[in-house]
N, C-alpha and C positions, 0 to 999 in steps of 0.2 A: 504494500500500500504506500501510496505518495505521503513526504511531509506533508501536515496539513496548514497552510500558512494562519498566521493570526491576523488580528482584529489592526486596520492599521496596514498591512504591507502592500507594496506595491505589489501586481500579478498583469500576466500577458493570456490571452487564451486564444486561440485560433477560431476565426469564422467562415464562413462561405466568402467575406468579402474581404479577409483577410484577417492581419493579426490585431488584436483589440487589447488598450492597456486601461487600468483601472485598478481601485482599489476594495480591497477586504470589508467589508462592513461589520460580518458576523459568520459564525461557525453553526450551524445548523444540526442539530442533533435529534428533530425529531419532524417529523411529515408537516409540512411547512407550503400556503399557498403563498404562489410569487406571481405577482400579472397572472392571475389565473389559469397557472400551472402550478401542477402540485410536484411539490419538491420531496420524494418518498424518503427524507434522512433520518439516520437510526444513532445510536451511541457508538455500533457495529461498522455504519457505513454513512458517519456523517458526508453534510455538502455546503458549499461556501455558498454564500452573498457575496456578490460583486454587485459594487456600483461604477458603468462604463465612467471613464474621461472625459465620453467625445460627448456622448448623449447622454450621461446620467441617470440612464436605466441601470434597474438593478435586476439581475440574474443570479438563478443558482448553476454554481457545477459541480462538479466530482471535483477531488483535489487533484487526481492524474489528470486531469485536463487542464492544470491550471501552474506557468512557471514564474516564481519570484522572480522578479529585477531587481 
């Protein structure tokens, strides 16, 4: 399993439109709606909150999807 970054760090994630920078909001540990998707996170297989740079949207991911700067 990937480090899980914290609250605070800068992160990069890859999109269909390319690479996306932003930062950590929050560590997600339990099934969590984001924009009306549901984020299925567990203690087992937490998932981050990002809030983009560009647009301010915030998403969840997996931490393997997600590389500190």
């Amino acid at each position: 399993m990937a480090k899980i970054p914290a609250k605070g760090d800068a992160v990069t994630w890859k999109t269909p439109q390319g690479e996306t920078h932003g930062t950590v909001e929050k560590v997600l540990t339990k099934t969590t709606q984001v924009k009306g998707h549901t984020a299925k996170a567990s203690k087992e297989a937490p998932q981050v909150l990002v809030k983009s740079d560009k647009t301010g949207k915030e998403a969840a991911h997996k931490p393997d999807s997600l590389k500190k700067v």
